[in-house]
N, C-alpha and C positions, 0 to 999 in steps of 0.2 A: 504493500500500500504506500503510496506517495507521502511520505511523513515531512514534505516542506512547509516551512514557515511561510505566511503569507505576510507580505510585505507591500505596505499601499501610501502612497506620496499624493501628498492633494498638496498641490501648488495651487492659492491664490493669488489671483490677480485682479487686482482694483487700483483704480486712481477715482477719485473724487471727480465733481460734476466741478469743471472747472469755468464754465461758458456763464458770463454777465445775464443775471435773467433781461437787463434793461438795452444792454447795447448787442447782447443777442455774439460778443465778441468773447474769444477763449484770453483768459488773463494770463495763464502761466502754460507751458509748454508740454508738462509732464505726460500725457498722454500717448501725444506725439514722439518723446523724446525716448521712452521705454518701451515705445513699442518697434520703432526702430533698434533699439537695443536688446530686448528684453524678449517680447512678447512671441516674436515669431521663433524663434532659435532656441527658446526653451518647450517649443515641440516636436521643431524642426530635426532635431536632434538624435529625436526617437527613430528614424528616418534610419541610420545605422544602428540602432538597438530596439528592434522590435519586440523582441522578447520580456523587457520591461516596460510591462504596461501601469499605465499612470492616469489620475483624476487630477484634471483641469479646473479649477473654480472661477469660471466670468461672471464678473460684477455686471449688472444690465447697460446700468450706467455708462461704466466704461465702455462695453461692446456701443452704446447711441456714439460715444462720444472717435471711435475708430471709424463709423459711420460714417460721420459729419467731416472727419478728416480727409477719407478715399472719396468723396461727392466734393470735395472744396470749400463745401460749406461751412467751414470751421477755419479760423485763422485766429491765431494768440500774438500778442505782444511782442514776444522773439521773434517770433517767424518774421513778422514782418519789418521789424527792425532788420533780420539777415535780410531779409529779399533788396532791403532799399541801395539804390549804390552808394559806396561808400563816399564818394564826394557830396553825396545830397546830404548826407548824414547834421543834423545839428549837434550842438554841443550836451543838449539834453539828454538825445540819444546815445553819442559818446561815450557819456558820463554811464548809460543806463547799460552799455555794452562791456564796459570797464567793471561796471558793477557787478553784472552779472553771468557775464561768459565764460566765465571761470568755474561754473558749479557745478563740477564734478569732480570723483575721486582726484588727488591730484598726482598720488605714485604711479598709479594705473589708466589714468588718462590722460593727465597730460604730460607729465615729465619726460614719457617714452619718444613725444616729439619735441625735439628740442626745440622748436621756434616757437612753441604753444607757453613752454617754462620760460624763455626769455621774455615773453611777452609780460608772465605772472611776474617774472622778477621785477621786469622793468614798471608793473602797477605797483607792487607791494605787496603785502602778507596779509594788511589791513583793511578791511573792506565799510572805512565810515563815510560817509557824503562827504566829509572834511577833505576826506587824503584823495577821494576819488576827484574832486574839483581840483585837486592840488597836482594830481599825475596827468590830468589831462594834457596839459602844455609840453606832454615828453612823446606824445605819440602820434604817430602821422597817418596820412592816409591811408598807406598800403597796411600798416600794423590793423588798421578797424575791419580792412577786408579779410586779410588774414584769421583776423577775430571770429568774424562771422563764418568763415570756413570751417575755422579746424574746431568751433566749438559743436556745429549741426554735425561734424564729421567722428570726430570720437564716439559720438550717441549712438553713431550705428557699432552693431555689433560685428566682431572682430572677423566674424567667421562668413556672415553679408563680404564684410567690404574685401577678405580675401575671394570671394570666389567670381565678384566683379571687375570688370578689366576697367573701366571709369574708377570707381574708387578707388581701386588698389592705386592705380598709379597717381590720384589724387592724393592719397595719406604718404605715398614714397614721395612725391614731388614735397609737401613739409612747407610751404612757404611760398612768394607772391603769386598767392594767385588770381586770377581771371574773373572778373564778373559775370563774362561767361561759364566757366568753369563754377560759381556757385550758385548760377541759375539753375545750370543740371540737378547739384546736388540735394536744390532743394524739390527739383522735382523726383527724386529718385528717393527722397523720404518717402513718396505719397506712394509710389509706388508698392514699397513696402509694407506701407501701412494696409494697401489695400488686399495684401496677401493674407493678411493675418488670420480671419475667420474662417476664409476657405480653409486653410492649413488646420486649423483645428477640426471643419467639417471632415475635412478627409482623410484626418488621421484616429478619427472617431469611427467613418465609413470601414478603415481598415481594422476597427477590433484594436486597436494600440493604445486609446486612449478612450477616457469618459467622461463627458461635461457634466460638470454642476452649476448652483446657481447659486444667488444670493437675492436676499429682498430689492426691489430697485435701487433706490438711492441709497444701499449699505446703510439702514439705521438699525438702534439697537433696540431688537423688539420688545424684550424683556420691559425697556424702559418705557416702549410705547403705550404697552398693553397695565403696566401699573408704576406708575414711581417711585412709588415705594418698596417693588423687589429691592432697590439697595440697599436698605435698611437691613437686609437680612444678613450682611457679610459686615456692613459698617452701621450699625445699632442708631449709635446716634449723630448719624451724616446730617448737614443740614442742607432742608430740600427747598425745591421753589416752592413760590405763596402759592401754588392749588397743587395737586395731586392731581398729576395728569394721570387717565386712566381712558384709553382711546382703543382696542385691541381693533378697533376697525379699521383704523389707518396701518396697523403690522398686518392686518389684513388684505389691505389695497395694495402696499408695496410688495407682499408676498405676488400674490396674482398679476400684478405688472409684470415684476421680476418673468413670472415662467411664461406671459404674453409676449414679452419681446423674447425669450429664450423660442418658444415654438416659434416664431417668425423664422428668426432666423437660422436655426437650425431644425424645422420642418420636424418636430417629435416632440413630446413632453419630459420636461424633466422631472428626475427622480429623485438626486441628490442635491443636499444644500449645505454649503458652510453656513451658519446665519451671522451676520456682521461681528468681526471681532470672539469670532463662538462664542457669543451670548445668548444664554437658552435659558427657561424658566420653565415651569411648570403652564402658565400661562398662554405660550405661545406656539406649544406643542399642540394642540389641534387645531392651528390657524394652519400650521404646515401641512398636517394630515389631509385637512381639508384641500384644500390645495391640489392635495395628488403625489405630495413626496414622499418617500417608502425609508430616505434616510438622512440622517443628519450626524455630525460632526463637532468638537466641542474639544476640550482641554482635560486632561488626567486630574488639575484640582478640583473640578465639577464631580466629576468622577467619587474623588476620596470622600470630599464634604458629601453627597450626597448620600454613600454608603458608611460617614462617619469610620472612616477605615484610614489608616495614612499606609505609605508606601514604603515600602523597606531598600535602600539604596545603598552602596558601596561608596565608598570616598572618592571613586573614580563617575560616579554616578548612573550605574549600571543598575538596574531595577531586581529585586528577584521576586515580586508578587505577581502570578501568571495573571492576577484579575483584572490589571489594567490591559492585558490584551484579548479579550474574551469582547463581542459583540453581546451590547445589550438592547432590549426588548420593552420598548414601553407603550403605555393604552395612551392613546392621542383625541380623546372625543369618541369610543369606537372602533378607532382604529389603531392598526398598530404602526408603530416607527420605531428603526430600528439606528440607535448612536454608538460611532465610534467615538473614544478617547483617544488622543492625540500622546505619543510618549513626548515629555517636555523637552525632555534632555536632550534627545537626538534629534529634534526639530529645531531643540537653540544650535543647537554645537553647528547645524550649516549654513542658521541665520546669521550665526554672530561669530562662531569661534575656529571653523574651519579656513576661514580666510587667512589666516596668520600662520598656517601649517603648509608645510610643504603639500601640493594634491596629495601626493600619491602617499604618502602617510596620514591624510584626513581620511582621504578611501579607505587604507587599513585599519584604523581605529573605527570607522564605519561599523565597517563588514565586521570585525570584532568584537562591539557592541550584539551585532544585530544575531552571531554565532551563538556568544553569549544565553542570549534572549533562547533560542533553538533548544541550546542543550538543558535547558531547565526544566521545559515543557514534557510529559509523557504524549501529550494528541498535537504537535505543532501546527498539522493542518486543519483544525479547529480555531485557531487562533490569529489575531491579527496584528503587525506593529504599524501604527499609525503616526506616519512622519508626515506633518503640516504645518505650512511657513509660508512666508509671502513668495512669491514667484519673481520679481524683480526687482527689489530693491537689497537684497544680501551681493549680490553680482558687481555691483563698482567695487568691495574692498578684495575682492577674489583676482588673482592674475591672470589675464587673459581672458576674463570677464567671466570666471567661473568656468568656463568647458572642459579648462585641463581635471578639473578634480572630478566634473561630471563625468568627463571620458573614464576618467578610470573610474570612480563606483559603478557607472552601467557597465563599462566591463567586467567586472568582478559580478555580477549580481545578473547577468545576463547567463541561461543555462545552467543556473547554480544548484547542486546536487539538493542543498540544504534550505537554500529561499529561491522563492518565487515573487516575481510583483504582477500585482493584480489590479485591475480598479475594484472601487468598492463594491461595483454591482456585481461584477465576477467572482468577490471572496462569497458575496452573501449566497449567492445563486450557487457555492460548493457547501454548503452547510447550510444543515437544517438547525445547529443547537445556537440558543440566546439564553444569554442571564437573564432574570423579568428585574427588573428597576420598576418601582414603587412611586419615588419621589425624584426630582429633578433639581439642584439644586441652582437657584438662583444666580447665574456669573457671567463672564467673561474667561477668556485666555490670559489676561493678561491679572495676575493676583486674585484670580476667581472672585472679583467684583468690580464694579460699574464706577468708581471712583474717577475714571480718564472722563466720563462722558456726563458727569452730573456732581454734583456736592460742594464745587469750589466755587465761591463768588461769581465768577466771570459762566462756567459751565449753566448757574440757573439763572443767569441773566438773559442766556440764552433760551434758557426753556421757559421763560419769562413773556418771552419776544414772540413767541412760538404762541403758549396760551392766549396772546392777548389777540396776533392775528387769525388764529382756528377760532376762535370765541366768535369775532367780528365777520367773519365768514358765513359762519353757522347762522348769527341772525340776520345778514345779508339776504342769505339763501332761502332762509324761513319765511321772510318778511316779501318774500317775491312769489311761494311756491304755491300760492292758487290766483294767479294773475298770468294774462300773456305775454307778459316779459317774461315768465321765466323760461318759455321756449325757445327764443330770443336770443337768452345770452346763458344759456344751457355750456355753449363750449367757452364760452367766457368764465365761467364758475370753474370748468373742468381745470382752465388754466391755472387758475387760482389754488385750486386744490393739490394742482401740480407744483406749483411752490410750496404749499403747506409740505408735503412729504421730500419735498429735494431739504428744505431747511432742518429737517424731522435728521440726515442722515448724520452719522457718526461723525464724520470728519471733521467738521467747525468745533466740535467740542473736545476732539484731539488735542489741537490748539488752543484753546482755551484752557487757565487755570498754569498752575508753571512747572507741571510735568513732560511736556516739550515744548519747541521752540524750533523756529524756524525761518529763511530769510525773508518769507514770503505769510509770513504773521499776518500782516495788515490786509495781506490779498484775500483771506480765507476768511478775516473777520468782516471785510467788505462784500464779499462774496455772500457771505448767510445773508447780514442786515440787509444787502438787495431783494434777495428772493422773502426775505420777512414784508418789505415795502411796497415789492409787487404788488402781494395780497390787497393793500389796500388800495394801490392803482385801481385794480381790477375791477373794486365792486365799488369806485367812486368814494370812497373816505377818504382825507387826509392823511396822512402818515401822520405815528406822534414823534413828536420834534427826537424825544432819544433813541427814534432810531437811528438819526445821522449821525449818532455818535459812538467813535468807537468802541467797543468791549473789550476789546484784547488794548492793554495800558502797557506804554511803554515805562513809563512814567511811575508805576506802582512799584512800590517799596516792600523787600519778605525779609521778615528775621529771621535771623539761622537758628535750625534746630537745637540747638545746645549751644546755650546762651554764657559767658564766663559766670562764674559763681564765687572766686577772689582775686583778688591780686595778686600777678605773678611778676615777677624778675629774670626773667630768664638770660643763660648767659649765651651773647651771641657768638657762636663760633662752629656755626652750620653743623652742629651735633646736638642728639638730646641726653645732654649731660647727665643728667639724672632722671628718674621716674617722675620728681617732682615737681619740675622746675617748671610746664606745661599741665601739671594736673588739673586746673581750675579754671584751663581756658574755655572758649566756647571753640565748636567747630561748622567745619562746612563743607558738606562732602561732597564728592562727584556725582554728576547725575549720568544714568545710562541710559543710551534712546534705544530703540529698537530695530533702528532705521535711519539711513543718512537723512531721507525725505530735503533732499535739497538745500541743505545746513552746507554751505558753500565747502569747507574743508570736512572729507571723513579722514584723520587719519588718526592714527595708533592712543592719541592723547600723552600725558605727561602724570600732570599732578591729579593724583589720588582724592586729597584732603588740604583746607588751609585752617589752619588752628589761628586763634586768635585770643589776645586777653589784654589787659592795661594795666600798666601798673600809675602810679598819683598822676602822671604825665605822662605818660609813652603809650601810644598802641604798637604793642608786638604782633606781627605774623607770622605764621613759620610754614611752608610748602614742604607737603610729602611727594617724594616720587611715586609712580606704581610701581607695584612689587613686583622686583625684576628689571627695574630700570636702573637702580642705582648700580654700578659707578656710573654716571651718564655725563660727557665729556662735550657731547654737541654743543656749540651755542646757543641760547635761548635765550629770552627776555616775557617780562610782565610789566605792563602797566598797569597802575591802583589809579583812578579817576574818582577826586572828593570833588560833587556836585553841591555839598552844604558840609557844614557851616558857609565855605568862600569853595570858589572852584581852585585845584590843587588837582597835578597829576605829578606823581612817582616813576617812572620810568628805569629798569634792572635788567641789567643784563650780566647775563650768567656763564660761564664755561667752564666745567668742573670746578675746584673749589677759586675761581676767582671771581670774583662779583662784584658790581657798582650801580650804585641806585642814586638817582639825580631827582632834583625836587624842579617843577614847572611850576609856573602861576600864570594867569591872565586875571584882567579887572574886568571883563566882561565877555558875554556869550559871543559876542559880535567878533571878540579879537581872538589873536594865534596865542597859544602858549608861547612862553618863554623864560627861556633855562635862567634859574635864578644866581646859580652857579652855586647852589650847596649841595654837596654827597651826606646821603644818609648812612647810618651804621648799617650791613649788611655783610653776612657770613653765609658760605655755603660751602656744602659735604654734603652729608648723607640727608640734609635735609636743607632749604635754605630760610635762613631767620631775619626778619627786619624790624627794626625800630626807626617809631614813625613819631616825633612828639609832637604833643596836642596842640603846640601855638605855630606849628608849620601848617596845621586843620583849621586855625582859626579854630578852635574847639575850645570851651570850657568845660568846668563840671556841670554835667548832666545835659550837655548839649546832645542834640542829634547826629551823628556822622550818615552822611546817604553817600555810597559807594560803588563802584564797580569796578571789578578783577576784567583783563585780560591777557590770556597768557599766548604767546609764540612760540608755538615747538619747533618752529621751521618744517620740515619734512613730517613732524608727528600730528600736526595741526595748530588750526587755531582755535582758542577755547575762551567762552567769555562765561564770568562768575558773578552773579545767576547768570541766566542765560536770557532774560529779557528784566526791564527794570533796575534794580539798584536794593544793595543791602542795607539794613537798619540797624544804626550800631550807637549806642546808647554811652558816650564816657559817664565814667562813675562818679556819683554823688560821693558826699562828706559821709553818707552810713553806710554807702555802699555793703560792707564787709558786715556791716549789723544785720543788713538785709538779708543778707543771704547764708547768714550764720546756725546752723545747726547742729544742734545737741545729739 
């Protein structure tokens, strides 16, 4: 009997609705840009490995927005900044091409062409309005054209542009080139783009692969259908002023979703990621209904659900067979049957296999997944479920991921001991299911809802939401035995078509200061439009705060562990003793999930910035990440004091020697300028600075408002928060009373 392990890869892929509901124009590129990169070659692929068969998960959304791309009907802000010739180019543009054509990996895309790095060198490392208005004067025509080439031109993926005789010898020529020459290449995007769905129809047609789907606009149903599921993971989260409670709207975008899936691929879908695999008890027979046979979810769903935790190894190998076992639940009636995702092996390719040589990420793979095999008595009863986003792990990989895909499909292709499957193919070899009872309440991402609701800025959002669905609803009512309402019957449609685009995940990704991103303001103007439509539509006024922004640049967060006494510490880039930092406060690194267009992915640096005061001095002290110390590269940080008086520090570092220079300006309006005093600063195994309070303009008990940014050069650039400014409080006369405990 066939004792292979069944092994099933669901690659998502989503990108947000990125198209202006009011100017009807695409804001940011991403669509375009990953699918040239990303979308087609991560099936294409399958093409030499047949035998590993795989689940595809297309978001609706994206497949309209691939649409609109191959009809022409779609055009974004890059785009047509590359199309314009570069002599027409204004200075606005310049600035906006300086600023932004640079947003990809930078070891892996650009530094491989050398004219792409001299161009980053010749901008800088720092990407503020300041330095970008300030590098304009160095760059010339041919540099803007260049721009626009080689930035549209790295996006295609590696394995496109070798097997085209146009690009290939586009990416070998490296530099001046033609405006004819980027007239092609921007038609040779489209081109691609317009391959994309076939390639998946017909690699579907061949038994090789299995489309799933997702709600239309990826929203999070759990939250749609009650607000209060989050309450079950986070007790006492604080939620917006009503309790949104709509499962008709996770209803609508459900049936949308498999509307435009039958359109375009001519059959009914079966399987669903649902956004961010957030599942609830709730929204399990809205899918049933529907017509779906299976859905997808995360291993902490799983535990909590069963009240059971996992039993792992230090290398994080699992040994309880029950996260791989298909379970069975009553959906309204029906039955639906959810995979758990293993977390571990789904991070390790999202995030941790880039920094490994392929062919030893492949090993450790296959080692893992062996592992998993020999623990099992029935293997082919069982399932490992690897699920991850489909293109956005691929810019910090080399060669944009293929080499390490080449080798795990080889190894996993034919394999005595695994097999891959899509998911309807495992189910359809086995008749056994666990019955699951209860469902518990979450997400993938800390098996709760916390990215998408709870923080300030997050129910501000669902705020904006209630008050246009509210205004909607009596619209609707107030028309629905009159003959206006047949009338403007598609007018309401539209409108309601905004309520569920604004309904979807992604604005509230960005919201609250769990990520961050270059393109903040684009995503927060992007919801507040489609919130304003609404009332376009049905003839209200917008209220005045919608034009205003949600996502604050300008908002101030205190660090988690705030100092609790005064310390002294001695500076000589060591931590001298256990004590000498005990009492500070700290601030620790934040990890994203996803470049998502954060201009530099690279490696990072610092860990942690410790912080405390002693009657005068603010001390800081930067940890490396572990494994980085000796680190010999040159680097620098600049500390920007916004209050008391504006003050920036400027340190620069290379193994233990360091110098840190104080700037002042008298106003927003003017340049910095070097005061000409050095600050005490030491570095070693960590490095230390003392900063005194009258270089702050700070008193006792003044406010310090703040911002870190650090220069790894090669390892990135990294800004501390990552949007706004920290709250840093010098110490009162009882300071040491205050926070004195017995």
């Amino acid at each position: 009997m066939d004792k292979r392990l069944n092994i099933v890869f669901i690659w998502h892929m989503h990108q947000p609705l990125y198209k202006d509901p009011i100017s009807n124009e695409y804001t940011m590129p991403w669509v375009l840009l990953h699918g040239t990169k990303d979308y087609y070659d991560m099936v294409s692929i399958l093409d030499e490995f047949p035998d590993v068969h795989q689940t595809f998960n297309l978001v609706p959304c994206l497949m309209e927005q691939f649409m609109e791309y191959g009809s022409g009907e779609a055009s974004d802000t890059y785009r047509k900044i590359s199309a314009k010739p570069a002599p027409a180019l204004t200075n606005e543009e310049k600035g906006f091409i300086l600023q932004n054509f640079f947003q990809a990996n930078w070891d892996n895309m650009i530094k491989p062409l050398p004219r792409y790095w001299e161009l980053l060198t010749k901008r800088g490392q720092v990407n503020s309005k300041e330095d970008i208005a300030s590098a304009l004067r160095y760059f010339v025509e041919q540099d803007y054209l260049d721009l626009q080439v080689l930035f549209n031109l790295v996006w295609i993926d590696p394995v496109i542009r070798r097997g085209d005789a146009f690009l290939s010898a586009l990416y070998k020529k490296g530099r001046g080139y033609t405006e004819k020459e980027k007239a092609r290449l921007l038609d040779k995007q489209i081109e691609i783009i317009n391959r994309i769905l076939p390639k998946y129809a017909e690699m579907r047609d061949k038994g090789i692969i299995e489309i799933s789907t997702t709600p239309y606009y990826h929203p999070i149903l759990p939250l749609l259908c009650d607000s209060f599921s989050a309450r079950e993971a986070v007790p006492d989260m604080t939620l917006p002023r009503e309790r949104f409670t709509h499962p008709e709207d996770a209803q609508a975008q459900i049936e949308r979703g498999a509307a435009l899936y039958r359109e375009v691929f001519k059959q009914d879908p079966v399987g669903m990621w649902p956004s961010e695999g957030s599942v609830s008890m709730d929204m399990l027979p809205l899918a049933a209904r529907a017509g779906f046979k299976w859905l997808a979810t995360d291993e902490e769903i799983l535990t909590n659900s069963l009240k059971r935790g996992l039993h792992r190894d230090a290398f994080g190998n699992c040994y309880d067979s029950f996260l791989y076992r298909p379970y069975a639940m009553d959906a309204g009636g029906k039955s639906l049957t959810i995979l758990f995702r293993d977390h571990v092996l789904s991070d390790l390719i999202g995030f941790d296999y880039a920094r490994m040589d392929p062919e030893d990420a492949a090993n450790d793979f296959m080692g893992r997944l062996y592992h998993i095999h020999g623990m099992l008595p029935d293997p082919e009863n069982h399932v490992v479920s690897v699920i991850l986003d489909g293109e956005n792990a691929w810019e910090g990989f080399r060669n944009d991921g293929r080499d390490f895909l080449v080798s795990l499909y080889s190894k996993l292709s034919n394999n005595s001991r695994l097999r891959c499957v899509t998911v309807s193919e495992f189910l359809a070899s086995t008749t056994h299911r666990e019955h699951l009872k209860w469902l518990y309440p979450g997400s993938w991402i800390g098996h709760n809802f916390k990215i998408w609701i709870g923080h300030v800025e997050d129910n501000t959002a669902w705020n904006y939401i209630i008050g246009a669905r509210e205004a909607l609803v009596n619209y609707q009512e107030s028309i629905a035995l009159t003959p206006e309402y047949e009338s403007r019957k598609k007018e309401i449609g539209r409108a309601w078509d905004a309520i569920y685009a604004a309904e979807g995940s992604d604005w509230f990704w960005w919201y609250g200061e769990e990520h961050s991103t270059m393109c903040d303001e684009h995503f927060d103007s992007l919801f507040r439009k489609q919130v304003k439509m609404v009332y376009n539509i049905i003839g209200l006024e917008a209220p005045d705060y919608i034009d205003i922004p949600i996502s604050s640049e300008s908002r101030g967060y205190r660090p988690p562990v705030e100092p609790s006494a005064y310390i002294s510490p001695v500076l000589d880039g060591e931590i001298t003793n256990y004590f000498e930092w005990l009492s500070s406060g700290r601030i620790e690194r934040q990890y994203y999930g996803s470049a998502m267009h954060r201009e530099v992915q690279g490696g990072g640096l610092i860990e942690g910035i410790s912080y405390g005061f002693s009657r005068d001095t603010l001390y800081l002290r930067f940890d490396y990440l572990e494994g980085i110390y000796p680190y010999m590269e040159e680097w620098g940080f600049t500390i920007t004091a916004l209050q008391p008086k504006p003050v920036r520090i400027s340190a620069t570092i290379a193994g233990k020697s360091a110098r840190a220079s104080l700037f002042e300006k008298a106003s927003a309006q003017e340049r910095w300028s070097d005061t000409g005093m050095d600050l005490r600063i030491a570095s070693d195994s960590v490095v230390e600075l003392a900063v005194p309070f009258e270089t702050l303009g700070a008193r006792s008990g003044d406010e310090i408002r703040l911002y870190v940014a650090i220069d790894a050069g090669t390892r990135g650039v990294e800004r501390w928060p990552v949007k706004g400014f920290l709250l840093l409080n010098t110490p009162t006369e009882d300071f040491e009373e205050l926070n004195w405990i017995v």
